[in-house]
C-alpha positions as CSV (number, residue, x, y, z in Angstrom):
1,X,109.0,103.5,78.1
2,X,106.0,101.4,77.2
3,X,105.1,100.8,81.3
4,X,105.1,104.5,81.7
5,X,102.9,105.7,78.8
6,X,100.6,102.9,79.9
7,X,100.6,104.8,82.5
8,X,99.9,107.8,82.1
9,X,97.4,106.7,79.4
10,X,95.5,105.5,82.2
11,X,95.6,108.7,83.9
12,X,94.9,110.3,81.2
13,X,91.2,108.4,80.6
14,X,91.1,109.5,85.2
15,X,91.2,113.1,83.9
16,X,88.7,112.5,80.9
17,X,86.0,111.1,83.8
18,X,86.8,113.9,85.9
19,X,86.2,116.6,83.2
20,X,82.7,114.5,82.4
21,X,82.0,114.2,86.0
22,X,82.7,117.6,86.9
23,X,79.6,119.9,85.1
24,X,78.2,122.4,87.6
25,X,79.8,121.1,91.4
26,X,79.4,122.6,94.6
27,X,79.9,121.0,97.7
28,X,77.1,118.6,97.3
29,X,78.4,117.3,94.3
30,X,81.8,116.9,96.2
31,X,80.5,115.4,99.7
32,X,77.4,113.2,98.5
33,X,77.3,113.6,94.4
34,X,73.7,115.1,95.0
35,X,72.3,111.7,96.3
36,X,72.3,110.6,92.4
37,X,74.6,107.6,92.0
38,X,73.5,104.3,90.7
39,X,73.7,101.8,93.5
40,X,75.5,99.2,91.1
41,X,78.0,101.3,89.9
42,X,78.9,102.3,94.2
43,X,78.6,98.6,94.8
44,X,81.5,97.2,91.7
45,X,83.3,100.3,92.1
46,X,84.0,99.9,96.1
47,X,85.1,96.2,95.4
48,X,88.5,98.0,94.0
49,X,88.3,101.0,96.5
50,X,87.9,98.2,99.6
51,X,91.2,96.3,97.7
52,X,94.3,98.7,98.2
53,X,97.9,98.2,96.4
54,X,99.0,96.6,99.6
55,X,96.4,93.8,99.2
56,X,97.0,93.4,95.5
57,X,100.4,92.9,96.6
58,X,99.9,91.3,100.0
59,X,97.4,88.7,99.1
60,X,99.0,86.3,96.2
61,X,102.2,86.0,99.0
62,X,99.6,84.8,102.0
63,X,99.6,81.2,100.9
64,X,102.8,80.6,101.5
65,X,102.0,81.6,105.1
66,X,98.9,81.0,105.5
67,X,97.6,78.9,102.8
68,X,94.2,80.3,101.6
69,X,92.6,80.5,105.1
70,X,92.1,84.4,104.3
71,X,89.0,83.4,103.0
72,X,87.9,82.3,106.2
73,X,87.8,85.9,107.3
74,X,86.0,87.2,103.9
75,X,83.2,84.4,104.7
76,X,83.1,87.1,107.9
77,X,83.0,90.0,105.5
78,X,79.4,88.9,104.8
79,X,77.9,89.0,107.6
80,X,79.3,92.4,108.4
81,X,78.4,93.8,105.0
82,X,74.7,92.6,106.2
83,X,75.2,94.7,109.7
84,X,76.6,97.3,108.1
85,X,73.2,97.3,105.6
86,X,70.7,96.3,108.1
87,X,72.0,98.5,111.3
88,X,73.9,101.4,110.3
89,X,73.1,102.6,106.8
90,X,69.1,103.0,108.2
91,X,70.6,105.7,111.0
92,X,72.7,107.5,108.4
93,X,70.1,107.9,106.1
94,X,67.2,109.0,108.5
95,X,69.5,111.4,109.6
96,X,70.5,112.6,106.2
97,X,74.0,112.5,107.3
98,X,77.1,113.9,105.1
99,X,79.3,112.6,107.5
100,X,78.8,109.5,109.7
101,X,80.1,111.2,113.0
102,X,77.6,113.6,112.9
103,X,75.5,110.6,114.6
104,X,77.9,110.9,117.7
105,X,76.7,114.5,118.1
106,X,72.9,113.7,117.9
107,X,73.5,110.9,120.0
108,X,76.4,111.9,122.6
109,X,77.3,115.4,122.4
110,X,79.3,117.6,121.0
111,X,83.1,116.4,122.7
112,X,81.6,112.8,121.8
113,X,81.5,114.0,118.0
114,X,84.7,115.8,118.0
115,X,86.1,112.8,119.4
116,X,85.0,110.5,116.8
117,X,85.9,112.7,113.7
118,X,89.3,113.2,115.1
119,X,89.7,109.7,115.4
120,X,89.1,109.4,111.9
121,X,91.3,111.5,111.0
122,X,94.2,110.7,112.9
123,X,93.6,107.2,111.5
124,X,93.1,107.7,107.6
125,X,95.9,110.1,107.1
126,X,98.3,108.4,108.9
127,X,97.0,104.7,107.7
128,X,96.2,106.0,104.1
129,X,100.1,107.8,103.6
130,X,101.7,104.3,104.9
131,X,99.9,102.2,102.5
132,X,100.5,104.9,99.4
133,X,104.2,105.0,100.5
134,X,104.5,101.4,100.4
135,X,103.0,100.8,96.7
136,X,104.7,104.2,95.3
137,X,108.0,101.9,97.3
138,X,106.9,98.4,95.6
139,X,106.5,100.4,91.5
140,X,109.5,102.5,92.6
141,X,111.8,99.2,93.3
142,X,110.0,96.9,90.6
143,X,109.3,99.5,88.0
144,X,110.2,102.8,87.8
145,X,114.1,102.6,88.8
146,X,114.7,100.8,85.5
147,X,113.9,104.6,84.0
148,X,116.2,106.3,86.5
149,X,113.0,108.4,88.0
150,X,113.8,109.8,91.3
151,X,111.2,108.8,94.2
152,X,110.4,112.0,94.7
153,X,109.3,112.5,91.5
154,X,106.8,109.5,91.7
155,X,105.0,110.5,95.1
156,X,104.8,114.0,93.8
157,X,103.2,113.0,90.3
158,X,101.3,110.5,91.7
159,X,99.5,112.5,94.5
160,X,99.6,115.2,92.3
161,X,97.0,112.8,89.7
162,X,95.1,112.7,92.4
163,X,94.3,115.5,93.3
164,X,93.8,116.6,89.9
165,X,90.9,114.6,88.7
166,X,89.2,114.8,92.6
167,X,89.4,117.7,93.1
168,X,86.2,119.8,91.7
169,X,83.4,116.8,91.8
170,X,84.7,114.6,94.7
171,X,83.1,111.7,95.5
172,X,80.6,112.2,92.1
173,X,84.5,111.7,90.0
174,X,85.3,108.6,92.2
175,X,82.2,106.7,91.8
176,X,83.2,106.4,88.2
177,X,86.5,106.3,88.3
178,X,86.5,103.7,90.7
179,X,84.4,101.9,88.3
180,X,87.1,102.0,86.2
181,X,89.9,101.5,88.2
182,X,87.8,98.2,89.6
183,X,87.7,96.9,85.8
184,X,91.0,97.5,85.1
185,X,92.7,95.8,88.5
186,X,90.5,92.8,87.9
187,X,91.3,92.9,84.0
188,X,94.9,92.9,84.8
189,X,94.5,90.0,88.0
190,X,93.3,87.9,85.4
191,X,95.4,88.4,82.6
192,X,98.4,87.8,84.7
193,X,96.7,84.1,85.9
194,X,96.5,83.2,82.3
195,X,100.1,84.7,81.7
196,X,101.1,82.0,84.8
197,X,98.6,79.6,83.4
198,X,101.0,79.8,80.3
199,X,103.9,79.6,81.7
200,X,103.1,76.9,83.3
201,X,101.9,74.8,80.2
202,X,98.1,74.4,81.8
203,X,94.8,75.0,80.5
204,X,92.1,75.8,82.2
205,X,91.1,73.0,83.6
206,X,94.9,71.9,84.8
207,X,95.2,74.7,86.5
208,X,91.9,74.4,88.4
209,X,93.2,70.9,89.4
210,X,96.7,71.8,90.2
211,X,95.5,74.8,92.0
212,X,92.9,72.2,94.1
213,X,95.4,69.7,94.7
214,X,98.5,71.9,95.9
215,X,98.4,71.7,99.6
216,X,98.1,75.3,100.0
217,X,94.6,75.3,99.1
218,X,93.7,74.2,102.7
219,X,90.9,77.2,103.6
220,X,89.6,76.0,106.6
221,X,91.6,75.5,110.0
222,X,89.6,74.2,112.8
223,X,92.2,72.7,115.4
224,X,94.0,74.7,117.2
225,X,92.2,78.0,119.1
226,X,95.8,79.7,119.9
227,X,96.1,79.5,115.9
228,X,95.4,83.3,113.9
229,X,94.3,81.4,111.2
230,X,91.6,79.5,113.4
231,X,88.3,79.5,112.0
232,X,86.1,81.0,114.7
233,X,88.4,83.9,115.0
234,X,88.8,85.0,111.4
235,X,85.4,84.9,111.0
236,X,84.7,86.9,113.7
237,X,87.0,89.0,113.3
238,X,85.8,89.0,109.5
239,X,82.1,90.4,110.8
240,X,83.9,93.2,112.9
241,X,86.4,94.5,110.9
242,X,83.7,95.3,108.2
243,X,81.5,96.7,110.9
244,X,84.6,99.3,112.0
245,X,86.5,99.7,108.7
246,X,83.8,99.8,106.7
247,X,80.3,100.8,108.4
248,X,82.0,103.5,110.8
249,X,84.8,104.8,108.3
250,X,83.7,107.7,107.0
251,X,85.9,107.1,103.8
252,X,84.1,103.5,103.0
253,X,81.0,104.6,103.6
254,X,80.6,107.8,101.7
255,X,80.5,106.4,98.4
256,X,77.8,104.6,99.7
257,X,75.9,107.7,101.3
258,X,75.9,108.9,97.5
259,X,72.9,106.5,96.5
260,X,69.2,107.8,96.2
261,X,67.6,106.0,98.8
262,X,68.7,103.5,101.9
263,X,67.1,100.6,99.6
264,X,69.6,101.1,97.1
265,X,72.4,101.3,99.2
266,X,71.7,98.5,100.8
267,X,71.6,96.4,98.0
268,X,74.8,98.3,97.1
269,X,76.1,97.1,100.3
270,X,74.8,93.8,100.1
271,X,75.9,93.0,96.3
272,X,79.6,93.6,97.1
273,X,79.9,92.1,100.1
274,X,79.1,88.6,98.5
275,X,82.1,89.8,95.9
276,X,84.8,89.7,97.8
277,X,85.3,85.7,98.5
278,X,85.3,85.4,94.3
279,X,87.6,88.5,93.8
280,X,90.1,87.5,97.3
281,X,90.0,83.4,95.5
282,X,91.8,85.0,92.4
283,X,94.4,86.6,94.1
284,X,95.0,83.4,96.4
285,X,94.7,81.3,93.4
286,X,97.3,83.2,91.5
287,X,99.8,83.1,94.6
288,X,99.8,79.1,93.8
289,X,100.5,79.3,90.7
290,X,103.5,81.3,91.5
291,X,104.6,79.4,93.8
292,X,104.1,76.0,91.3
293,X,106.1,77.9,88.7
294,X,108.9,78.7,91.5
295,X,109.2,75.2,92.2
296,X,109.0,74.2,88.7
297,X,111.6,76.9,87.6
298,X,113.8,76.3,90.6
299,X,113.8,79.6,91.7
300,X,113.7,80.4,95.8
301,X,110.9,81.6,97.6
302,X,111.2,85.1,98.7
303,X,111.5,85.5,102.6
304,X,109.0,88.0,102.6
305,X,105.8,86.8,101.1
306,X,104.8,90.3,100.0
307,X,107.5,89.8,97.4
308,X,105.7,87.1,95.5
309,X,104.1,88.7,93.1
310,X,106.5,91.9,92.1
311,X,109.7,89.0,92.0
312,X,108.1,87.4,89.0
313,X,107.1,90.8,87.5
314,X,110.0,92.4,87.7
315,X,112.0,89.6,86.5
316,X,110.3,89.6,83.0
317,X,110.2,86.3,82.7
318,X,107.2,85.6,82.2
319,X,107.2,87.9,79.5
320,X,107.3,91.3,79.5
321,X,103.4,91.9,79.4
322,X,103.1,90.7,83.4
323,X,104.8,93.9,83.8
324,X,102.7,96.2,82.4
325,X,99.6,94.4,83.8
326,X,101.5,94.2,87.6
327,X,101.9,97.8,87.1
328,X,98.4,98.3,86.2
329,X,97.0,96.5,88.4
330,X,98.7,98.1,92.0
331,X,98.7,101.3,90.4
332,X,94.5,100.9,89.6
333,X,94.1,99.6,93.5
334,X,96.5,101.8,95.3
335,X,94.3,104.7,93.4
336,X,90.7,103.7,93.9
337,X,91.6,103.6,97.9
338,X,94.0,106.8,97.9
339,X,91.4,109.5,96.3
340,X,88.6,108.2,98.2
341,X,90.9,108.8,101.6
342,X,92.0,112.3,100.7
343,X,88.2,113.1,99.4
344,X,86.6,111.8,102.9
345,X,89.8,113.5,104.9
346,X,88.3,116.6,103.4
347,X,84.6,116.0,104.0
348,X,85.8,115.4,107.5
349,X,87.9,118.1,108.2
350,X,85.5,120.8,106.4
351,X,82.1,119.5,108.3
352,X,83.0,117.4,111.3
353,X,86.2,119.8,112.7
354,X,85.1,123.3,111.1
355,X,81.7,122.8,110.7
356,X,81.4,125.2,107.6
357,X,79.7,122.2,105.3
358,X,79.0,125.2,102.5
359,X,82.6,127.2,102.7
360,X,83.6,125.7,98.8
361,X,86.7,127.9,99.7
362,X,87.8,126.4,102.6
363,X,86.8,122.4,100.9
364,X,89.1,123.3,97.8
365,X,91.8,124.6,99.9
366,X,91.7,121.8,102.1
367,X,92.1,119.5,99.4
368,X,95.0,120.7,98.3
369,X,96.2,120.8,101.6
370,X,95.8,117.2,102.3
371,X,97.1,116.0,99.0
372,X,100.5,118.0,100.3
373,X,100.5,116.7,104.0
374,X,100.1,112.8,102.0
375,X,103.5,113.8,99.8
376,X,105.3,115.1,103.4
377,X,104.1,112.2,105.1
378,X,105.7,109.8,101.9
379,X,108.7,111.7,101.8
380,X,109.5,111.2,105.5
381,X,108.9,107.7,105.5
382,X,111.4,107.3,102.3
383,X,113.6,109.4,104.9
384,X,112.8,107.0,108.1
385,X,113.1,104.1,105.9
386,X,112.4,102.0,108.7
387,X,110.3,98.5,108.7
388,X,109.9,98.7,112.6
389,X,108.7,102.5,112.6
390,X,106.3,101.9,109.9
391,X,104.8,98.8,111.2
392,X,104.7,100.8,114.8
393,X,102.5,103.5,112.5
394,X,100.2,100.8,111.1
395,X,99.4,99.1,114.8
396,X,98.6,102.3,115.9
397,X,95.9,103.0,113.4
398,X,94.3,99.4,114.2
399,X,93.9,100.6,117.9
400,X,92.3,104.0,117.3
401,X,89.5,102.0,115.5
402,X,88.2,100.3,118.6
403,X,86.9,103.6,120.1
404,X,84.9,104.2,116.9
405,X,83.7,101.0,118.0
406,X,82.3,101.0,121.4
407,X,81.2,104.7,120.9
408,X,78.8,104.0,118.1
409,X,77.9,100.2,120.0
410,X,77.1,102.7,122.7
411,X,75.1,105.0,120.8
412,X,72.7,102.7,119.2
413,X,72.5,99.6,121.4
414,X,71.8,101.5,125.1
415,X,69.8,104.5,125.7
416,X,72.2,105.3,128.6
417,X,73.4,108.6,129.0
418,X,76.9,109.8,128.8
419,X,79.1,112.6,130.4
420,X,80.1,114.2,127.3
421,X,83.6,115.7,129.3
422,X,84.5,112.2,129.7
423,X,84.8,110.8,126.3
424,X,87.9,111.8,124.8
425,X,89.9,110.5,127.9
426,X,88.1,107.4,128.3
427,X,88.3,107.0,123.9
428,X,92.6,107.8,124.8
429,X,92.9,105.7,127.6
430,X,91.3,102.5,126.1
431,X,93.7,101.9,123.3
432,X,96.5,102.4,126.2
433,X,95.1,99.9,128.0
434,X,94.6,97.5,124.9
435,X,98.5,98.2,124.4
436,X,99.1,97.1,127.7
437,X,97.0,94.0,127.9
438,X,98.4,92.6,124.7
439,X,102.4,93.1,125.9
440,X,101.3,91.6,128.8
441,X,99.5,88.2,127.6
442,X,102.2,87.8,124.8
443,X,104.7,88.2,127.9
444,X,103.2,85.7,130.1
445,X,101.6,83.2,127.6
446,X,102.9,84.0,124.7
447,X,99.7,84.3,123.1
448,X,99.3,86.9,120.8
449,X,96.7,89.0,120.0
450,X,95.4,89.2,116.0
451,X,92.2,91.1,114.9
452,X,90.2,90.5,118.0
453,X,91.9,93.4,119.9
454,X,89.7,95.7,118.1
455,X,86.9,93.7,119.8
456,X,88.9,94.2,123.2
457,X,89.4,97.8,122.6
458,X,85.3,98.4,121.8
459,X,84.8,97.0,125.0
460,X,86.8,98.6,127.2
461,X,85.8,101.9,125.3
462,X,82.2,100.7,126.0
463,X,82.7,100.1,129.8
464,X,84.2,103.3,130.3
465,X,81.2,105.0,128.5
466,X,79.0,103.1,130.8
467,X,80.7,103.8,133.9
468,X,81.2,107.2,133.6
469,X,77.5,107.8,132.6
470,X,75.3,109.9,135.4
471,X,73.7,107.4,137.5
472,X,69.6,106.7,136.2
473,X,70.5,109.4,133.5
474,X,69.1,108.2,130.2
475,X,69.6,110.1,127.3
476,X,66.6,112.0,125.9
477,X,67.3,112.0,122.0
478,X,65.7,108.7,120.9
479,X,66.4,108.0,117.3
480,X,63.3,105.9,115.5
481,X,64.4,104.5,112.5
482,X,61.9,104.2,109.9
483,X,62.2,102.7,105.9
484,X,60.7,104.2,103.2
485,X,57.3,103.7,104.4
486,X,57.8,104.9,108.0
487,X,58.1,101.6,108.9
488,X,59.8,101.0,112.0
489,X,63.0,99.3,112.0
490,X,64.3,97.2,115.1
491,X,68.2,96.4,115.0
């Protein structure tokens, strides 16, 4: 009983933000927050929205996989915060954009922009309801079954929250509540290390050792290229999967679309891009501890390393205050990520699809409509209840990010023209042939394709862009991109 009115407590102080939040809103307020937010609240609030519950469970369980090589890929993550800052926030805010595909239609043409925004959303809903079904899954099996509360009852509720305190104000709610929910996550990551910590009969400065001299602290992996877990790749693949997840998603960059001027988001950009090796350390750091205090207790290893984490809270024995912070902590980073999904589903539907950016009738009703599509979508994959067919869901959404890719790589690094009619075949056909290109290699080499498929898939989105261009056909919009002093920036 204690978990749950924790619970709810903490949706409770959600509401209280959204009723502070709220004041006079209009679509404005929803879609940008009237271009008013603080660029260090966006920047430590996006930390948690950029961490989902599947990470907070994920990550702890990687080094017994992996060791802490992860952090090879957020070294990457800096350099693509940097791109994302340096190259695509000046375009955005030149334009004055409310949605980031509206570039493709400046830029391309209209079946270009279409394209893009569909993309999106094809990606997001589908991608966003898998992740949400799997933490409502993980408190479900580790939590709430204790109290006999049917799963339907937990999607519903939960969704429901959501909705609730997003939505009148939108993205002006979530860059303070993800404040919040940022706080608490980390509040709760780090009382459950000194929890371990205890458990384990170390102070400080023992654990820092044991943590330094367990042999899953290994980061780097330079030897073998075939490796995942190679350097070269996961940093690589560190610099473009922030470039295409983050700089050319419409729901990570919105937040950041909110601050007054490009300077400030760019520092917002900046500033939590540097957070992410510090934040991603504690949740490695706390997966060896767990795995010490395994070996020490004699307990087995779970198969599945995602079950790291939620075996020692479930059991209790650790006390029964890791619970309540477990259930805390997924519940605060499964939230920051979820509202900010079903808010930019909604700015994308409302401008990019319908193009009726003022209709407040049509925004609210597509809220609500989205928060129900996310409750059918959990619901049927309690129904499917199959590892394979989710898995098959979440490899799809990684391909239909590498068209996102090569059509904004197009966009701003050529001034070649495009045939319009072309795109969505060529942005289809290029995951297709990703699909086949990766069955392929693994079937003849065995080699197996990790992040740097997206970079495949840009590609081949980028050649087919190119070929299909008009011959000596340039396109005549030319976007100069200034700073604040109509200073020309170069990319």
């Amino acid at each position: 009983m204690t978990i749950i009115l924790t619970i709810l407590a903490y949706f409770g102080i959600l509401l209280i933000f959204s009723r502070a939040t709220s004041g006079k809103s209009n679509n404005d307020t929803f879609y940008r927050a009237n271009r008013r937010s603080p660029w260090y609240m966006v920047a430590f609030g996006m930390v948690g929205a950029s961490i989902s519950g599947i990470t907070f469970v994920s990550v702890p369980g990687m080094v017994l996989t992996s060791d802490m090589s992860y952090l090879q890929m957020c070294i990457g993550f800096i350099f693509g915060y940097f791109a994302v800052a340096f190259v695509l926030l000046p375009i955005y805010y030149k334009l004055n954009l409310t949605t980031i595909y509206s570039y493709l239609e400046y830029r391309m043409g209209k079946k270009s922009y279409k394209t893009g925004a569909s993309f999106f959303i094809l990606s997001k809903l589908t991608g966003a309801a898998v992740r949400f079904y799997v933490v409502c899954f993980i408190l479900q099996r580790f939590v709430l079954d204790a109290f006999g509360i049917p799963f339907a009852v937990t999607v519903v509720v939960m969704v429901g929250l959501i909705w609730l305190y997003t939505h009148k104000s939108g993205v002006k709610t979530l860059v303070w509540t993800d404040t919040f929910q940022t706080l608490c996550m980390f509040a709760a990551l780090i009382l459950m290390i000194f929890q371990v910590m205890n458990a384990l009969h170390y102070d400080m400065g023992q654990a820092v050792d044991a943590i330094i001299a367990d042999k899953r602290s290994n980061i780097f992996v330079w030897s073998d290229f075939i490796s995942r877990q190679n350097f070269v790749k996961q940093f690589l693949s560190g610099i473009f999967v922030v470039i295409v997840m983050t700089g050319l998603d419409q729901d990570m960059m919105q937040k950041n679309l909110t601050c007054k001027s490009l300077h400030e988001a760019q520092k917002d950009m900046c500033s939590y891009g540097f957070a992410f090796i510090p934040a991603n350390l504690l949740f490695l750091s706390l997966g060896i501890l767990l795995a010490q205090l395994a070996n020490s207790w004699h307990i087995a290893l779970p198969t599945m390393t995602d079950d790291l984490l939620p075996m020692f809270a479930a059991s209790g024995k650790i006390g029964p205050v890791i619970v309540i912070l477990f259930s805390i902590g997924i519940v605060a980073a499964s939230f920051s990520s979820a509202d900010s999904s079903m808010t930019a589903l909604t700015t994308c539907w409302c401008i990019d699809i319908m193009e009726q950016k003022d209709n407040e009738k049509l925004r609210k009703y597509t809220h609500f409509f989205i928060a129900l599509i996310f409750v059918i979508f959990i619901l049927l994959f309690r129904i499917i209840n199959s590892t394979s067919v989710l898995d098959a869901i979440y490899t799809l959404c990684s391909y239909t990010y590498g068209p996102l890719l090569g059509l904004f790589a197009y966009g701003i690094f050529t001034h070649r023209g495009v045939n319009d009619n072309y795109v969505p075949y060529i942005a289809i056909g290029s995951p297709v042939i990703c699909g086949i290109i990766d069955y392929t290699t693994r079937y003849l080499t065995g080699y197996q394709f990790g992040y740097e498929l997206l970079l495949l898939n840009g590609g081949i989105t980028f050649l087919g862009l190119w070929l299909s261009a008009p011959a000596n056909r340039y396109h005549k919009f030319q976007l100069k991109v200034t700073d604040e002093n109509d200073r020309p920036i170069g990319f």
